[in-house]
N, C-alpha and C positions, 0 to 999 in steps of 0.2 A: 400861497394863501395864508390870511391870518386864521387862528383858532376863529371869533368873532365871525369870519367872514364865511367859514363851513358851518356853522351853527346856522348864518341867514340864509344861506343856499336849500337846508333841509329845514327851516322850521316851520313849513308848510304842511311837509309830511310825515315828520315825526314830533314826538313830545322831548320839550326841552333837555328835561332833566336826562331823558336816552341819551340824547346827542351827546351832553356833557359826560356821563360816565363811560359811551365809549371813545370819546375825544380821549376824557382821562387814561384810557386802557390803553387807546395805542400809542399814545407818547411816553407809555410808562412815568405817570404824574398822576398827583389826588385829583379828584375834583375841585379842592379849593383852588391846586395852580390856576386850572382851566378857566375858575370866574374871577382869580385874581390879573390873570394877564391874557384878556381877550383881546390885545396885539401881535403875541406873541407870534412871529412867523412857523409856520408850518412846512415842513422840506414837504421833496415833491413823494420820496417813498413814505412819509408817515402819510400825507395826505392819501395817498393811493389803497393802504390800509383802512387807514378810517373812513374810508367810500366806502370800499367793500365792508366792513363791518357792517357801517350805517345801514348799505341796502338789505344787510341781513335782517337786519330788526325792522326797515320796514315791509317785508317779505311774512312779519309775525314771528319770526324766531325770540325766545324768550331770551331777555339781555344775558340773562347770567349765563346760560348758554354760551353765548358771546364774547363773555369776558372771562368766563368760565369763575365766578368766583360768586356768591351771594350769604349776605351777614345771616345769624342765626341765634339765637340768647346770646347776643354778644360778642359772639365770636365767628370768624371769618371758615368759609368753607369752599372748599372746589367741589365742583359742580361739571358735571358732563353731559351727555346724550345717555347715555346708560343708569340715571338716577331722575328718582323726580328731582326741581326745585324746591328747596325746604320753604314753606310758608309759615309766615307769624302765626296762625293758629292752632300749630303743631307746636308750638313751644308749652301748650299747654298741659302736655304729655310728659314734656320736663317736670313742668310746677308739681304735678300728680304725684309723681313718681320720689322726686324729693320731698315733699311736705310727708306721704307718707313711709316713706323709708327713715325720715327724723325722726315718726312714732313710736317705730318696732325698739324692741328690745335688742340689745345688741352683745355678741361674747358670748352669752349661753348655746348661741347658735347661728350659721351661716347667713345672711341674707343673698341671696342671686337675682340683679336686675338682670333681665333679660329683652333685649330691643329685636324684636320680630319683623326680618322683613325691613333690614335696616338701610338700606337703599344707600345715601349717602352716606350712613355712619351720623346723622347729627344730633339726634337725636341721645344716642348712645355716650354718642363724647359731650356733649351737653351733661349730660348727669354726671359724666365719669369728674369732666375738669371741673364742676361745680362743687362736688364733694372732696375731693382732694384739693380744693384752694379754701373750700370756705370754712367755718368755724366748729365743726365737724370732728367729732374728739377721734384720737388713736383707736379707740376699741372699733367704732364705727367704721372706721377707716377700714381697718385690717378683717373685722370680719363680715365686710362687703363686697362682693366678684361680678363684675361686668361679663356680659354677654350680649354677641350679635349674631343674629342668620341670615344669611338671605339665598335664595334658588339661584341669585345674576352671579358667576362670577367677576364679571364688570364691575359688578356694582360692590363687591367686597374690595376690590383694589381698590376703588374710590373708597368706602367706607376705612380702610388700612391709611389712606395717605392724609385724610382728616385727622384721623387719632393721634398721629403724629406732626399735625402741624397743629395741634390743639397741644401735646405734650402730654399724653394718655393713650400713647401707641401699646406700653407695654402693661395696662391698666386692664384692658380689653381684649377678652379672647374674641377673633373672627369665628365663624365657622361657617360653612358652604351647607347646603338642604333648603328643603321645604319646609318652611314654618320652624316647631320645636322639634324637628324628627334628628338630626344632628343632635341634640341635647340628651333625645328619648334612648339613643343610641347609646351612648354614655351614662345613663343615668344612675346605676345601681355605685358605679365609680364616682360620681361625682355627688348624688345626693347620699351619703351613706350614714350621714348623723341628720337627725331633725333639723328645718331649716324652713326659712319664707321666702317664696320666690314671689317678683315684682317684675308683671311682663308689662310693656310699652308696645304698643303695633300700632301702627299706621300703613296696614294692610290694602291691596286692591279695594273701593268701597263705592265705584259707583256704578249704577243699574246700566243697562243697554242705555236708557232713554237720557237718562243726564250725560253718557257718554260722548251720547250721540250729539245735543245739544250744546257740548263741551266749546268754548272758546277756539279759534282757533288755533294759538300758540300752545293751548295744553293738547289738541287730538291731534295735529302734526306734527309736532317735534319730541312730547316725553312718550316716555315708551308707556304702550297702555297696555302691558301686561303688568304696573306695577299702580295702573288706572282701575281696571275694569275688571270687574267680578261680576258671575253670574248670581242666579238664586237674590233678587232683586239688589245686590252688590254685596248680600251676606255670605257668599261661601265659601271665601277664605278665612271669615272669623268661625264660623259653623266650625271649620276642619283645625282651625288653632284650639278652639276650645274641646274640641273630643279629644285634641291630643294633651290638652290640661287635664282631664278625665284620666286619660291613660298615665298620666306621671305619677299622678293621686295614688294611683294603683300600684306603681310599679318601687315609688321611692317613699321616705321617711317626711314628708309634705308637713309644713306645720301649718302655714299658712299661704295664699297666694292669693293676689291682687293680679288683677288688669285692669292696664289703661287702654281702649280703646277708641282712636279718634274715626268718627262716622260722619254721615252727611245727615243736617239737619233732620228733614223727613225720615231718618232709619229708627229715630227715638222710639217709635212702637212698633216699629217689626225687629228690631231687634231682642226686645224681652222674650218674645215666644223661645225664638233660638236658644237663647240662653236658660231660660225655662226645662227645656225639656234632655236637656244637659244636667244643669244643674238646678235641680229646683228649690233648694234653700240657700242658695248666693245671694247677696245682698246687693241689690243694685243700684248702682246710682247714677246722674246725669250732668252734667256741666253745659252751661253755656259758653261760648268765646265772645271775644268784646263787640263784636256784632250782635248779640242777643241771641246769637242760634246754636242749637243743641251742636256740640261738637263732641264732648270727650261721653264717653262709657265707660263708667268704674264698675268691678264685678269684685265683689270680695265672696271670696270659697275658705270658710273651715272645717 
């Protein structure tokens, strides 16, 4: 069969653009070969592959799943069963986190990005390779420290083999735990001069009822223990931020920001939570290009 002629047999039952990116995948080609030479003969084992692919995706298996690989601020990422799929409005978490890490003062004291619950890693290496390539002076640079947690450890070997196909394996410390208890655990060693920490999460965030309503390739293929949180999808961030409380306490804190990305409707039940934590943080809210609330800035001094 030609490329062209696998393409007509399923474009009934799937969307174009699938076919073509897992055409691309299993010939090990771009997609541009794929629409530049839809004669191309197809052997009988590539063909047999890219069936089986095919019926995966239309089964609702998420492509990147599939191909194991999906873009992210621009740079490519592996992708597994054991991470979510990074989506474009978690890159918003990036922008956060760089625009205000540009602000801080830098050299009189440490700054620590710290990526909570870092699932794939993209998020983390996002900031890391964005500061280290961009226009970003030496002082900046050097008194900057990456950090990621996560409970999977699945999900930190995915998050380790990004870093390093990003080129910022050795930028970013991994660490295994719950939330910042890894960090809490270390803290008097590692916070032990004044300094500003800049967390990122993209934590469990949604309620039983949008779980439940979830699409089908997000509630049968990604792991919904990195989906669903109880306490109406707040209390994984409840328990990050008492444990921001507990840092405050325990280390030389000068300052600390959080980016946290939520689900539209969380915009007023999240303030209580954060309220009775911290009740002179300053808070703020972001839209993503859809118009709907995504990101939650918390600034604690």
């Amino acid at each position: 069969m030609t490329i062209k002629e696998i393409i007509k047999k399923y474009s009934n039952k799937l969307d174009r653009l699938d076919l073509e990116l897992i055409l691309a995948h299993s010939l090990g080609k771009t997609r541009e070969f794929v629409l530049t030479y839809p004669e191309k003969t197809v052997t009988s084992q590539q063909s047999a592959v890219s069936n089986k692919l095919i019926e995966r995706r239309i089964s609702g298996e998420p492509i990147a799943y599939i191909t194991e690989h999906k873009e992210f601020y621009g740079l490519d990422f592996f992708v597994n069963k054991h991470t979510l799929v990074p989506r474009p409005e978690t890159e918003m978490l990036v922008e956060q986190a760089l625009n205000e890490t540009w602000r801080m003062e830098h050299g009189t004291k440490n700054t620590y990005i710290i990526d909570v619950g870092t699932g794939s890693g993209c998020v983390i290496t996002a900031i890391a390779n964005s500061m280290e390539r961009g226009a970003w002076s030496m002082e900046q640079k050097k008194s900057t420290q990456y950090y990621a947690t996560d409970i999977s450890e699945e999900a930190l070997k995915v998050a380790k083999k990004n870093a390093k196909l990003n080129g910022v394996e050795k930028k970013i410390k991994f660490l295994h735990g719950n939330l910042l208890a890894p960090l809490l655990s270390n803290s008097c060693s590692m916070f032990h001069v004044p300094c500003s920490m800049v967390i990122v999460a993209n934590l469990p965030y949604l309620s039983k009822e949008i779980y439940q309503s979830a699409p089908v390739d997000v509630k049968k293929y990604e792991p919904k223990t990195a989906l669903f949180s109880p306490e109406q999808g707040l209390q994984h961030y409840r328990k990050l931020l008492e444990q921001v409380k507990k840092s405050l306490v325990l280390c030389s804190m000068f300052h600390v920001l959080c980016f946290l990305e939520i689900s539209p409707e969380q915009k007023k039940l999240i303030i209580p939570v954060i309220r009775n934590i911290f009740p002179k943080a300053k808070i703020e809210f972001k839209k993503d290009l859809a118009g709907k609330w995504r990101v939650c800035g918390i600034e604690i001094k």
